[in-house]
N, C-alpha and C positions, 0 to 999 in steps of 0.2 A: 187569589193567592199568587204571589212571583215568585218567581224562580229563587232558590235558594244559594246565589254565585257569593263568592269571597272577591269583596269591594277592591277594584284596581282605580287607585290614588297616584297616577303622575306625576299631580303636582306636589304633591306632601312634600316639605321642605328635608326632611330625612330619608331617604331612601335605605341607606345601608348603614350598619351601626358603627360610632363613631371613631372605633380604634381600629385597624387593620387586621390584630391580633385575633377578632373576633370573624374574618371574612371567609374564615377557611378552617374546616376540619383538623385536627389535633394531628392529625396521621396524614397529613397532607406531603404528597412531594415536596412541592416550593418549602415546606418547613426541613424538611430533611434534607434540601440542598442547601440552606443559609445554613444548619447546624453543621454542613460538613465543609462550606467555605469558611467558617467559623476557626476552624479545626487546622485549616493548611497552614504554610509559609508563605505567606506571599510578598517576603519580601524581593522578588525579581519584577515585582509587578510593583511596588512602589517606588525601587531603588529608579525608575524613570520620572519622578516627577519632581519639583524644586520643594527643598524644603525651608526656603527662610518666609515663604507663606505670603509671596509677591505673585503678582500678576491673576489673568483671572481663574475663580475658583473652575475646580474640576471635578468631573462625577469621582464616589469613592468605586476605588479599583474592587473591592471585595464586595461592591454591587453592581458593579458590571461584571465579573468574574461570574457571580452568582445567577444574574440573568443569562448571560451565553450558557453556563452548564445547565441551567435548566430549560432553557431555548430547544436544546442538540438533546438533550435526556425525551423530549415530548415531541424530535424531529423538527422542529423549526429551524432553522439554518437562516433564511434570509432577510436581511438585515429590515429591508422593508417594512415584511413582512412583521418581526419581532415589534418593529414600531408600533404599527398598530395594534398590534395586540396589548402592550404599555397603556392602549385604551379602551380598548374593548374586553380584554381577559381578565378576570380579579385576579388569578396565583399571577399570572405576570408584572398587575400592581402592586402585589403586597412581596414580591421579590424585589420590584425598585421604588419601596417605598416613597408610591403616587407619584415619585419622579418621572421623567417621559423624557429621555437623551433619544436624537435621532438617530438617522438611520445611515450618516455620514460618520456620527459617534460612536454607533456599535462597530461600525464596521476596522476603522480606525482604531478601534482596542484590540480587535482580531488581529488584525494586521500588524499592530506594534510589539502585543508582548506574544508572538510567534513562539518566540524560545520558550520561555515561563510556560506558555498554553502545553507544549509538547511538555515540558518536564511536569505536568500536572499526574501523567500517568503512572510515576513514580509514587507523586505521592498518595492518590488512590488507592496503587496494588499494596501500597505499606499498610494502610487503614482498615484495606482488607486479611492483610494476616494479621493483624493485631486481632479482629475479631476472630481467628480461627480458622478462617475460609477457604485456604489456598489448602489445596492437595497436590502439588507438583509431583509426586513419584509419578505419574504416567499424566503422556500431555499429547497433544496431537496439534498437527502443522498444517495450514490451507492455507491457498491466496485466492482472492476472489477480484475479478475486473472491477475498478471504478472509474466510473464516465468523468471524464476530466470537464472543466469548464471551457470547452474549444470543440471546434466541428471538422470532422472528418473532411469538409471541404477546402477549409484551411491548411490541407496540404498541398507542401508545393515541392518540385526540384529545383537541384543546385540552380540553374539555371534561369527558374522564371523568378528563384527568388534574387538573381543577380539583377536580373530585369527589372523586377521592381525597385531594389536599393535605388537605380541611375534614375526612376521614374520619379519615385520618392525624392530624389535630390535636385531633379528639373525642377520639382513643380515647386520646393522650397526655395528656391534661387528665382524661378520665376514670381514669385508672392513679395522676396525682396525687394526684386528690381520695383517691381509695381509699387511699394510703401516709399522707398528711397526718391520715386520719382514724386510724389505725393509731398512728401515733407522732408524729404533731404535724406542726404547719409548721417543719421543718428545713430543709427545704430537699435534703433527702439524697434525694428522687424525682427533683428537676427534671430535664429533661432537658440536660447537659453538652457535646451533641454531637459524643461522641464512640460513643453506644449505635447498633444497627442501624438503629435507626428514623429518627434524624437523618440518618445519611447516604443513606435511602429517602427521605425529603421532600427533602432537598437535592436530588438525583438530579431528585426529580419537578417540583421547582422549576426546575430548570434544561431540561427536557423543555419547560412553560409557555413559559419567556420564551425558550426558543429560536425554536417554533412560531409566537407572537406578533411576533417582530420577523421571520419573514419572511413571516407575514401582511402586515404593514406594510409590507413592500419590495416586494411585486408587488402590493401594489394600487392600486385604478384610478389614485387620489390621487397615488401617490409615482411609477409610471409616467408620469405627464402632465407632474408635476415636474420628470421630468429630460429629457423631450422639450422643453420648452421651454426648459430649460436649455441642450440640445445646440442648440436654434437659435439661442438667444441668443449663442453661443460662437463659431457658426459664422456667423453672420448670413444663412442661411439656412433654409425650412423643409421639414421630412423630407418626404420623399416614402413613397408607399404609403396603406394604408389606415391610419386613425387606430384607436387601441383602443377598445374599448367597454366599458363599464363593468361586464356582466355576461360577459367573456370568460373563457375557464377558467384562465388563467396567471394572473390576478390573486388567486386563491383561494392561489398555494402550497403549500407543505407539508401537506398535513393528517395526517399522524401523526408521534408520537415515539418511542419505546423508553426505557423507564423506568427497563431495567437494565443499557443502554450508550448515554444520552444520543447520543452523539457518532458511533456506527456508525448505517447507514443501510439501505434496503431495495434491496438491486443484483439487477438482472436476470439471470440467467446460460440458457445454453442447455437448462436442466433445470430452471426456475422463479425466483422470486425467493426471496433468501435476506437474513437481516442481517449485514451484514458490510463491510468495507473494499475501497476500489480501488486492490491493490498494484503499483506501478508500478516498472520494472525497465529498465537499459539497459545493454544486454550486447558485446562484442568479437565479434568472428569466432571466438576461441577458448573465446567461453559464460563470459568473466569479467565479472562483474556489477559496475559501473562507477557506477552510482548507483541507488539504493533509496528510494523515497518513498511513505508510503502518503498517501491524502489517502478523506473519505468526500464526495467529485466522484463521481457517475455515471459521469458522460463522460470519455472519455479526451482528446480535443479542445483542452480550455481546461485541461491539464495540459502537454503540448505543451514549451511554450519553459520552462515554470518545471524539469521537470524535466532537457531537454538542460542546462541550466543549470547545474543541482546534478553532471550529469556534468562539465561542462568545472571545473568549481572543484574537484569531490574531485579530477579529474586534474592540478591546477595542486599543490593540499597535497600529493600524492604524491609530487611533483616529478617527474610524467613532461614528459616535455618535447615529446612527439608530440602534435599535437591530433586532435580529432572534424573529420573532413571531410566524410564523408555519413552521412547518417541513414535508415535504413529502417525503414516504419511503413506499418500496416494503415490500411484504411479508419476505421475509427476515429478517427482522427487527421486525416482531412481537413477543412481548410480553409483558404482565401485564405491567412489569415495566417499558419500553419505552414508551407505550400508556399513562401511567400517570408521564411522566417526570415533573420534575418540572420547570417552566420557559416559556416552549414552548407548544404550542398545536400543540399534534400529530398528523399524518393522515398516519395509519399505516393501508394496506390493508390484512386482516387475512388470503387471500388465491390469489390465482390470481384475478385479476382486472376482465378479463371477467368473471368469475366464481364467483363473487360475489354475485348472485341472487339464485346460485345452493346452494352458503355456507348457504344462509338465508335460507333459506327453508327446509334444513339438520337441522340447529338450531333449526326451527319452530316446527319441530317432533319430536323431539329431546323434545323439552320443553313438550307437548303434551305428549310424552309415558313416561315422568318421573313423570308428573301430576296423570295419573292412578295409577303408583305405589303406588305414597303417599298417591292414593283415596281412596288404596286396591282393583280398579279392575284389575290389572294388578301386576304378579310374578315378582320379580326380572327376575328369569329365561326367562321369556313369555318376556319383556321389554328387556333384552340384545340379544332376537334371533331378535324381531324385529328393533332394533340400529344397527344389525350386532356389538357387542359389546362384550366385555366379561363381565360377571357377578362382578367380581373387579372393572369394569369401571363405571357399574351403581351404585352400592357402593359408586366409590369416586364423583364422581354426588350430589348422596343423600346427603353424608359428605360436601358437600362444600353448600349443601342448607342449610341443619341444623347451619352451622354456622353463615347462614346471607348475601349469597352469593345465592340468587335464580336466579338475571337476568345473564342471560350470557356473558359475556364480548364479545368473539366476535360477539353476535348479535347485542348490540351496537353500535359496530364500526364500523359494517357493515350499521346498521341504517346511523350514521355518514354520513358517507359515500357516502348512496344512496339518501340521501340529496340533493336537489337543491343546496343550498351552497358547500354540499363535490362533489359532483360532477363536479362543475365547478373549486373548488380550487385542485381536487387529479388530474383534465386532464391534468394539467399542469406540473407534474412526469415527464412523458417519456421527453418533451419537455426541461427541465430543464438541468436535467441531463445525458442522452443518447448522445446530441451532444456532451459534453467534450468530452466521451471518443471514439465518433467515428473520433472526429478531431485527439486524439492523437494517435489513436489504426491504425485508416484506413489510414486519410490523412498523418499525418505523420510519417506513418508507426513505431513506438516505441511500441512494442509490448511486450518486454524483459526489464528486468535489468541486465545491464550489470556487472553492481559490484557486490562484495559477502559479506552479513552479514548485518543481520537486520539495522545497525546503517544507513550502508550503501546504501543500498536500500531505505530507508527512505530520506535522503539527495536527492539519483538523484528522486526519486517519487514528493519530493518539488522542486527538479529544473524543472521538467518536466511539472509540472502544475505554475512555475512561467515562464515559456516560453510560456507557453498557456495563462495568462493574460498578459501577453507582448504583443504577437499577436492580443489580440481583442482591447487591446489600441494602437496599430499602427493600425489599420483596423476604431476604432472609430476617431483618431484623427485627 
């Protein structure tokens, strides 16, 4: 007796059945992203191509469209990469219908309809309140690092990157001279600016006069400028101590990156990296409401611009529910985000578990500036016991005199340790933490792969318009 195996046929002239429609499961992703490229606008993505039907034919844009969104939905990103797969993966043949554009072509469609790709996320979050989905009354705000396509060694100063430009333009004059003497002054060496090397100087020029203008805006000179300006406006003069001319803000920026002008150096809990600060504002049900990368350090002075960019995509949506409270880490704390207008904030002034420690610092804090004022207690005697500098108790004093005695972050804190804040800040981490461990862990997209702000911003909105792709194929 033999073995009882199910017969493997190689050669058999049919392998797989002869319509595509049959290659893949009813409930399949790849089916649910053509039904939903089906569904969009795309005319900003055709209005690029000739329409009197001359010259050679071109892939259709609503299946390259539909490949990249389901590429970025399964974490593929690279252009290469998606090639092959065009041959090796069924959902990714039966999305480009056994077609197979390279990997010069995908890439080139990223790169041209930039704009269209970034407005795609409008039209998702619309798709998604039409089915019901969006709960905007309570939303929560995070930025999360993303690793720019550039290396931390690719930084340079003003200086070595000046050095380079005049290296850069020797060795372009010296390549001349060498052609010219080869077959004359034609002019066929010059450089056209369109070779590697112009767009490396270009880059490295635009590194320069980055560095330099904001040399120019923190120093001494242009800070004093607009202190007086601020007094001249207000008719009166600032309080505190004046700047000094060899202060350490007045220096700025000292490095640039050569091979992504426009990414930055961000801190993160495991060192500093180059790369962008993606910023995300999510529902109770982890639907991502607005997408902004910006290369700001701080999350802080992003604040109202990006609540912002949430209540407008929710207005094109046409959901009709607005943003009523906002929850956001420490990161986010300040005066003027705690009293934005529009929304009630729930801004925590220090870490979350540490909020009992902050109140209680405030408590004595209020208590040993009490004595001051009573006269039983020195300035002196009040900043040793603050652990404080004696300026600090000063500006203290000066902010009571003015009519400012509760302390704002005790407040917040009060807020907070609330029955009601309490139940409504638990809900932080759970909001917005899973976005980005779906997109960071699960689908592993860690990086941006393109270079330059505009850019980075586009895939940052494709990548969270693939992520409510996902929870409405999952809800549906």
């Amino acid at each position: 007796m033999g073995y009882n195996f199910v017969a493997v046929e190689r050669d058999q002239l049919m392998l797989m059945p002869p319509s595509v429609a049959e290659w893949l499961p009813e409930d399949h992703l790849a089916w649910f992203v053509l039904d939903v490229v089906a569904e969009l606008d795309l005319t900003d993505f055709v209005s690029g191509y000739r329409a009197d039907g001359r010259g050679g034919s071109a892939y259709d844009p609503a299946m390259m469209l539909a490949l990249l969104i389901y590429a970025y939905c399964t974490g593929e990103r690279s252009s290469r990469r998606i090639e092959r797969r065009l041959v090796e993966d069924v959902a990714f043949r039966v999305i480009a219908a056994n077609q197979q554009p390279d990997h010069a072509t995908i890439a080139r469609f990223r790169a041209t309809h930039e704009a269209a790709i970034a407005a795609l996320f409008g039209q998702v979050l619309a798709l998604c309140s039409r089915q019901g989905l969006l709960r905007p009354g309570l939303v929560a705000i995070d930025g999360t690092r993303m690793v720019a396509n550039a290396s931390r060694e690719a930084n340079r100063t003003a200086e070595q990157v000046a050095e380079q430009i005049l290296a850069e333009a020797a060795a372009t004059d010296a390549s001349e001279d060498a052609q010219d003497d080869e077959s004359g002054p034609a002019g066929s060496g010059s450089d056209d600016g369109l070779g590697p090397r112009s767009g490396r100087r270009e880059r490295l020029r635009r590194v320069l006069d980055e560095l330099k203008a904001e040399a120019d805006e923190h120093s001494y000179e242009a800070v004093m400028a607009r202190r007086v300006a601020q007094e001249a406006e207000t008719g009166k003069k600032l309080r505190g101590k004046k700047p000094s001319p060899d202060r350490q803000k007045n220096r700025g920026r000292q490095h640039g990156n050569i091979t992504d002008p426009e990414s930055r150096l961000m801190n993160t809990k495991d060192g500093f990296v180059q790369g962008f600060n993606a910023q995300a504002v999510a529902t109770v049900d982890q639907l991502v409401i607005a997408a902004e990368v910006s290369n700001q350090a701080f999350d802080a002075p992003l604040y109202e611009s990006v609540i912002g960019a949430a209540k407008t995509n929710l207005k094109q949506a046409g959901e009709r529910r607005r943003i009523r409270r906002v929850l956001a880490d420490a990161g986010y704390w300040s005066e003027h985000n705690l009293n934005l207008a529009g929304v009630e904030s729930f801004i925590a002034p220090g870490r979350a578990r540490k909020l009992r420690q902050i109140a209680e610092s405030e408590q004595t804090r209020t208590k040993v500036i009490d004595q001051v004022q009573a006269g039983e207690l020195s300035k002196p005697e009040a900043a040793e016991k603050l652990g404080v500098s004696v300026a600090r108790v000063n500006q203290i004093l000066r902010r009571r005199q003015a009519g400012d005695p509760d302390s704002l972050t005790q407040a917040a804190i009060e807020k907070i340790d609330s029955p009601r804040g309490r139940r409504t800040y638990a809900r932080r981490a759970g909001t917005i933490e899973p976005v980005f461990a779906q997109i960071k862990h699960n689908r592993k997209i860690r990086t941006i792969s393109r270079r330059g702000l505009t850019a980075a911003d586009s895939e940052w909105k494709l990548i969270c318009s693939t992520h409510n792709l996902l929870k409405l194929y999952r809800m549906a």
